[in-house]
MIMI-452055 format. One record per atom (N, C-alpha, C): residue number from 1; atom name; x, y, z; residue in three letters. Coordinates in Angstrom, 1 decimal, m for minus. Last residue first. Example, Ala and Ser with C-alpha at 12.3 -4.5 7.8 and 13.67 -1.06 7.14 Angstrom:
2
   n atom   east  north     up res
   2    N   12.8   m2.2    7.1 SER
   2   CA   13.7   m1.1    7.1 SER
   2    C   12.9    0.0    7.9 SER
   1    N   13.2   m5.7    7.8 ALA
   1   CA   12.3   m4.5    7.8 ALA
   1    C   13.2   m3.3    7.8 ALA
***
This chain:
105
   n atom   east  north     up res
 105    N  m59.0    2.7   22.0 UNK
 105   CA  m60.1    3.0   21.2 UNK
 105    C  m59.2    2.9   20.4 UNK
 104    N  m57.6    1.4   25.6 UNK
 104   CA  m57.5    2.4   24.3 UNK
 104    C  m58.2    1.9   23.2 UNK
 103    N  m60.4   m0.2   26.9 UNK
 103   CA  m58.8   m0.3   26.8 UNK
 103    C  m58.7    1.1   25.9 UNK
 102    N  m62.4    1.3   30.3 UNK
 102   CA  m61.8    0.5   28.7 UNK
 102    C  m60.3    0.6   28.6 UNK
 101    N  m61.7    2.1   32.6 UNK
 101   CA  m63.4    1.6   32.4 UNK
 101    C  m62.8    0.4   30.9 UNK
 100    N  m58.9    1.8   34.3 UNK
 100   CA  m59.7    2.6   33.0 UNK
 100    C  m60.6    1.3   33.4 UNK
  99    N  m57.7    3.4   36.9 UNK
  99   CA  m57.8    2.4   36.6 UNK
  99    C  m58.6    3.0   35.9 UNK
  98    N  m54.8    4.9   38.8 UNK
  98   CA  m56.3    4.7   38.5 UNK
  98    C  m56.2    3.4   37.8 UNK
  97    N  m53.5    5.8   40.9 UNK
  97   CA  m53.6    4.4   41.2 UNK
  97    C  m54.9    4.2   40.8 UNK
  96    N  m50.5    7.7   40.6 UNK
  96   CA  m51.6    7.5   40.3 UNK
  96    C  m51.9    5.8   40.6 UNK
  95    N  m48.4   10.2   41.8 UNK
  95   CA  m48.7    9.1   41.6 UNK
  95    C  m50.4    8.7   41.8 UNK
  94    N  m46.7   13.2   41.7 UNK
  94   CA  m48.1   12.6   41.2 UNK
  94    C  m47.8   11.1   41.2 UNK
  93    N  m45.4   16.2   42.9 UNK
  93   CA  m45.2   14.7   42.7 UNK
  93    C  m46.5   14.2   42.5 UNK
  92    N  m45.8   18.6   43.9 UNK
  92   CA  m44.2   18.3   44.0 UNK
  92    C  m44.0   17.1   42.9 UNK
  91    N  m47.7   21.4   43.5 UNK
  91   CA  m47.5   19.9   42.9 UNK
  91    C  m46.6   19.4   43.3 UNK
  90    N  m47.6   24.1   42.8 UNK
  90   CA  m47.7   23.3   44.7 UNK
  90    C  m47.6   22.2   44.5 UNK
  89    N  m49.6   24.7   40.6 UNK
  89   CA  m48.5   24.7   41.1 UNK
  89    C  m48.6   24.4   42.4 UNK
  88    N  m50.4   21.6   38.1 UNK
  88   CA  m50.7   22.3   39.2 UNK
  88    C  m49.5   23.2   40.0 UNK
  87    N  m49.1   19.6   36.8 UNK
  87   CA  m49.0   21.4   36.4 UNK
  87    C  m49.3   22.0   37.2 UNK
  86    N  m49.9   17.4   37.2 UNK
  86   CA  m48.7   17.6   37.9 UNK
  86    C  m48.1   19.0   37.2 UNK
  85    N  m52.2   17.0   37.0 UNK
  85   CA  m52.3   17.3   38.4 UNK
  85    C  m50.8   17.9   38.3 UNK
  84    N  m51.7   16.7   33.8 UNK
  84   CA  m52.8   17.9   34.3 UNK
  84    C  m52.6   18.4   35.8 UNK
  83    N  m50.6   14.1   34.1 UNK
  83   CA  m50.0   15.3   33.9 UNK
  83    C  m50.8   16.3   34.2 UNK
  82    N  m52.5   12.3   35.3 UNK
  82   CA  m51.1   13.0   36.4 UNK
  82    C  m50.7   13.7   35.8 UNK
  81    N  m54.5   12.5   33.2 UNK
  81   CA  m54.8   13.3   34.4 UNK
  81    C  m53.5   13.3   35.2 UNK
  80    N  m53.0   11.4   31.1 UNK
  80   CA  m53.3   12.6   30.8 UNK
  80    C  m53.7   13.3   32.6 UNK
  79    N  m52.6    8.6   32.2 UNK
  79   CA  m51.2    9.3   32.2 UNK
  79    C  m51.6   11.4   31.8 UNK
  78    N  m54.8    8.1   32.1 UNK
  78   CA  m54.6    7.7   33.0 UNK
  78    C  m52.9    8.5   33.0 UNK
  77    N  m55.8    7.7   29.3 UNK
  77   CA  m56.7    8.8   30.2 UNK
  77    C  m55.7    9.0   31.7 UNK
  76    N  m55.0    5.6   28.2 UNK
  76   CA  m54.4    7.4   28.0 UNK
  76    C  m54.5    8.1   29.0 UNK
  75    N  m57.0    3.7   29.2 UNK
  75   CA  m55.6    3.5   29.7 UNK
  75    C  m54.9    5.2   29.2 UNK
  74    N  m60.1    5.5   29.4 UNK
  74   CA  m59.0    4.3   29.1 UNK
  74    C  m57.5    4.7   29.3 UNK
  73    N  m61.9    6.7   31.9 UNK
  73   CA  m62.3    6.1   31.0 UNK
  73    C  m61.3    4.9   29.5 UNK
  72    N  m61.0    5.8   35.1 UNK
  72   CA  m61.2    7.0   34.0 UNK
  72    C  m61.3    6.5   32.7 UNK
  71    N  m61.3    6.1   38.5 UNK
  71   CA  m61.5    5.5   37.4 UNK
  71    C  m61.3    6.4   36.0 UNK
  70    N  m58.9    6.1   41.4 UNK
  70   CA  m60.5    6.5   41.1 UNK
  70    C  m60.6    5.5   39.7 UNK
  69    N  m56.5    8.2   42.6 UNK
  69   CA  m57.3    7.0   42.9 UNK
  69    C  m58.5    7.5   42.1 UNK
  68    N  m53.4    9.7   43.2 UNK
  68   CA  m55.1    9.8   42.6 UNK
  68    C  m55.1    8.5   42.1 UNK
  67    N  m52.1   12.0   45.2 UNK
  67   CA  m52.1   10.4   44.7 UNK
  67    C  m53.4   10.6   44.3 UNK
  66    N  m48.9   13.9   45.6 UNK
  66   CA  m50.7   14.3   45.1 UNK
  66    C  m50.9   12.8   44.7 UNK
  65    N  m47.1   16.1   47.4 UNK
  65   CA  m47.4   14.8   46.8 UNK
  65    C  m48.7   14.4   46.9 UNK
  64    N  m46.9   18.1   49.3 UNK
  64   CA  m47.5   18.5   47.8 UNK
  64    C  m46.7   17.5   47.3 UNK
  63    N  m45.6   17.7   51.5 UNK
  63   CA  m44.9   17.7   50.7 UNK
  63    C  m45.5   18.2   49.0 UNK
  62    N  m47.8   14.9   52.4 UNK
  62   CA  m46.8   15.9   52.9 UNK
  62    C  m45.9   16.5   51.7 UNK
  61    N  m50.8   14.2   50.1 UNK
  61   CA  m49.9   13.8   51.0 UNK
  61    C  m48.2   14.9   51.0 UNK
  60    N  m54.1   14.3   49.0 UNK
  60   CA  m52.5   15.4   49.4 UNK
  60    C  m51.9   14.7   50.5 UNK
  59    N  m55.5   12.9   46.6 UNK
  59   CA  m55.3   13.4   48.0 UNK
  59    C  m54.0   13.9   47.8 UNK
  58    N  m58.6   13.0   44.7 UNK
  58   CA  m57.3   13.6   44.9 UNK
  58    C  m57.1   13.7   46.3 UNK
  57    N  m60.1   10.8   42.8 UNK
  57   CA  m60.0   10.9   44.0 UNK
  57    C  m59.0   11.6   44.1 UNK
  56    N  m62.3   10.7   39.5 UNK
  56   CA  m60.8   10.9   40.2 UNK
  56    C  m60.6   11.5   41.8 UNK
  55    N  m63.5   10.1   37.4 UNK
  55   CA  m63.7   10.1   38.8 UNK
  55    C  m62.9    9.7   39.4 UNK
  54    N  m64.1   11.6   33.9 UNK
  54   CA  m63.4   10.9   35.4 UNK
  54    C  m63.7   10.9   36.4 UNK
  53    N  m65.3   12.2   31.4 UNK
  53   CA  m66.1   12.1   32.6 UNK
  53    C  m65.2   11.5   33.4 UNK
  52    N  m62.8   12.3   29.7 UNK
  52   CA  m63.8   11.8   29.5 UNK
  52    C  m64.3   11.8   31.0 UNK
  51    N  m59.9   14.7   29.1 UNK
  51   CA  m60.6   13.7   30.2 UNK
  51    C  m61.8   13.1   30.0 UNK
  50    N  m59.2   16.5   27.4 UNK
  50   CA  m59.2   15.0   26.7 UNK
  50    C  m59.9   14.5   27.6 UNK
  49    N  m60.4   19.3   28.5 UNK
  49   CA  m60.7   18.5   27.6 UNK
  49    C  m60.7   17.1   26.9 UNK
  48    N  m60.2   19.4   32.1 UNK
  48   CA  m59.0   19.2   30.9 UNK
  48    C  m60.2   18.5   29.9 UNK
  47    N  m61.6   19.7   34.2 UNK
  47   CA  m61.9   21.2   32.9 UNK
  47    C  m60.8   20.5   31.8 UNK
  46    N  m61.2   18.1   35.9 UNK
  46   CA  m62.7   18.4   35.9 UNK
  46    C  m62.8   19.4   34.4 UNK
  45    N  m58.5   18.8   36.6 UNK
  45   CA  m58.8   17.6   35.6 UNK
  45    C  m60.1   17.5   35.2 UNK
  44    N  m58.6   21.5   37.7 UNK
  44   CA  m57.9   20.9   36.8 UNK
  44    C  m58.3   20.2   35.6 UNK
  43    N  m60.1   20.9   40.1 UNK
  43   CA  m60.5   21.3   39.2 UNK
  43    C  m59.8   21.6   37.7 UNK
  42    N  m58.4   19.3   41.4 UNK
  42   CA  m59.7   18.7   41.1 UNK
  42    C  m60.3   19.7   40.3 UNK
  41    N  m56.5   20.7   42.2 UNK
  41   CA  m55.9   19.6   40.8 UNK
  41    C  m57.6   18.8   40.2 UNK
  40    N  m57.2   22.6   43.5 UNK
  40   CA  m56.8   23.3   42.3 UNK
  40    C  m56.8   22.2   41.6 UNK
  39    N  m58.5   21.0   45.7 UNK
  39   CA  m59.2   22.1   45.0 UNK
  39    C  m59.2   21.9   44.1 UNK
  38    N  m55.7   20.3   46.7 UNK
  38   CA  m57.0   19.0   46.3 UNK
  38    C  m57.8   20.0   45.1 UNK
  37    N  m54.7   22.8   47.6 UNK
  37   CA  m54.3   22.0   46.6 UNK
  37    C  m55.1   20.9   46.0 UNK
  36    N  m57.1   23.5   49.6 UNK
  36   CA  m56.6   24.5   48.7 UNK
  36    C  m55.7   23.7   47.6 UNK
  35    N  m56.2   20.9   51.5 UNK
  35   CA  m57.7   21.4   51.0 UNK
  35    C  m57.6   22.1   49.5 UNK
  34    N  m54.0   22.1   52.4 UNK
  34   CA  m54.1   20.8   51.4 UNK
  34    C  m55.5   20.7   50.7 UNK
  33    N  m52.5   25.6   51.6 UNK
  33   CA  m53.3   24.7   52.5 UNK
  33    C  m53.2   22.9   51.7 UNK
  32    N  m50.1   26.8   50.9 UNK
  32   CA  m51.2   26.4   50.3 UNK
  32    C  m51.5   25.3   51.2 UNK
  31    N  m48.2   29.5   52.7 UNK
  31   CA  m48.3   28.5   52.1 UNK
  31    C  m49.6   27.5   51.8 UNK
  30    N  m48.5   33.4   52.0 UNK
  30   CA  m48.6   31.8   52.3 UNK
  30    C  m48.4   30.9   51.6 UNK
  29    N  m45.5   34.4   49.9 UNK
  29   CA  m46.5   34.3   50.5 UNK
  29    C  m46.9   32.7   51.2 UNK
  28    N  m42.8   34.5   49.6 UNK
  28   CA  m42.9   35.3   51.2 UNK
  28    C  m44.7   35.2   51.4 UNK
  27    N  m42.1   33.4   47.3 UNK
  27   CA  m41.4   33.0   49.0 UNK
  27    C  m42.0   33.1   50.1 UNK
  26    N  m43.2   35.2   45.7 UNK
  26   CA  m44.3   33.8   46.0 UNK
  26    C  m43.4   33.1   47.3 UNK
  25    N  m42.6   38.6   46.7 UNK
  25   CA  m42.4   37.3   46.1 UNK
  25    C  m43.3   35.7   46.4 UNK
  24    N  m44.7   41.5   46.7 UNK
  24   CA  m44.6   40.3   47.7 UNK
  24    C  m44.0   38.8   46.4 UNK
  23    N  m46.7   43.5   45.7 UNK
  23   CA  m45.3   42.9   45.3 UNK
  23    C  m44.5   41.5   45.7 UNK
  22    N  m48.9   44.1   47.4 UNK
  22   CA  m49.1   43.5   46.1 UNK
  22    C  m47.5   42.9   45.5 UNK
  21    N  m46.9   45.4   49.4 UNK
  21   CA  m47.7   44.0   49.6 UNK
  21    C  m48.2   43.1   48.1 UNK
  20    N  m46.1   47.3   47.9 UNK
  20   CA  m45.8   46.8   48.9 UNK
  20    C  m45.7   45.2   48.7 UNK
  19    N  m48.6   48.8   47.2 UNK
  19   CA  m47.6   48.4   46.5 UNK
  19    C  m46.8   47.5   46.6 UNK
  18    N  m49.8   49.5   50.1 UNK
  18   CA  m50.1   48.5   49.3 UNK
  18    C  m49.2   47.9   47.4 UNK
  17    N  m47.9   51.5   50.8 UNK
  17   CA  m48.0   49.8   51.5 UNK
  17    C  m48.8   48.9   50.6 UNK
  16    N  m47.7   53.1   48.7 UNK
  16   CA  m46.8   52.3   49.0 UNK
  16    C  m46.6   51.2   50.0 UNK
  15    N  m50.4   54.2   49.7 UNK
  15   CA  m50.4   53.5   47.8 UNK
  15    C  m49.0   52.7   48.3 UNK
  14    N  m50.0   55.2   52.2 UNK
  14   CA  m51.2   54.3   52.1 UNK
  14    C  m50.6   53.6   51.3 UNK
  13    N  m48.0   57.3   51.7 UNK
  13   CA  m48.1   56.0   52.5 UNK
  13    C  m48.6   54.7   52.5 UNK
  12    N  m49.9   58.8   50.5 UNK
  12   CA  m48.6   58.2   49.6 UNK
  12    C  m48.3   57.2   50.4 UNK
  11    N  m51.9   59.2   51.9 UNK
  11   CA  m52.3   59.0   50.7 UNK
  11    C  m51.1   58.3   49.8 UNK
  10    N  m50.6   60.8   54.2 UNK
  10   CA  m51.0   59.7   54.3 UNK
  10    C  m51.3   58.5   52.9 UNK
   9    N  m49.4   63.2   52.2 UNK
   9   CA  m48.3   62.1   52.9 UNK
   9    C  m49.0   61.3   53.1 UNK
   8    N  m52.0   64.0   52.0 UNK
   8   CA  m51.1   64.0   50.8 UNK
   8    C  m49.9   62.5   51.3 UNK
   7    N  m52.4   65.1   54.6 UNK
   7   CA  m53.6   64.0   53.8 UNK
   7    C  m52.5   63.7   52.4 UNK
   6    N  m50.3   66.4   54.9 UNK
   6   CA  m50.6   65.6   55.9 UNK
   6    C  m51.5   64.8   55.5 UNK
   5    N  m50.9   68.7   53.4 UNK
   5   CA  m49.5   68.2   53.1 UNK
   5    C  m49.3   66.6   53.7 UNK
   4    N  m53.1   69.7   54.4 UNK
   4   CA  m53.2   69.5   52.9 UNK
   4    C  m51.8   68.2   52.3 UNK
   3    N  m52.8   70.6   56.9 UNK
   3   CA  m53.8   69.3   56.5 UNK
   3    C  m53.8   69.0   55.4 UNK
   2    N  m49.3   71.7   57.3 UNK
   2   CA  m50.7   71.5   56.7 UNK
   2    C  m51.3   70.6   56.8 UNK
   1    N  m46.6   71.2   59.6 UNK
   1   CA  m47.2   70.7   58.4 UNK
   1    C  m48.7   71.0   58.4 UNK
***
């Protein structure tokens, strides 16, 4: 074999491991830390438009079971942030143990 045919082969090898790898089903990648899930639902509800300034505590329990604690401005607000958390992916389950500032407006 050539250095021409030999840089050529490496070059195709290379593109098809990375091919490869970029392919990879969501089975076969890691699994999401709890840190890395807290993250995603905290930032979630930090960006959902209905949310009125919340302060919402996210934890991760086994299982990507997600409890949120905290405050939020009225009783809606309180069923809008478990949905928001419970789109997250890695989400299994949302229970909530907020509580509104007000009643519904």
């Amino acid at each position: 074999m050539n250095s021409h045919t030999t840089a050529l082969l490496k070059k195709t090898l290379s593109a098809l491991t990375l091919a490869g790898a970029m392919a990879l089903p969501a089975a076969h990648a890691a699994p999401m830390t709890d840190a890395a899930l807290v993250g995603q639902v905290q930032t979630a509800i930090l960006q959902d438009q209905k949310l009125v300034k919340p302060e919402i505590k996210v934890e991760v329990q086994p299982g990507g079971r997600i409890h949120l604690t905290g405050w939020v401005h009225n009783t809606d607000d309180i069923n809008e942030a478990a949905y928001v958390a419970s789109r997250v992916e890695g989400v299994s389950s949302v229970t909530t143990f907020l509580r509104s500032w007000t009643t519904n407006d």
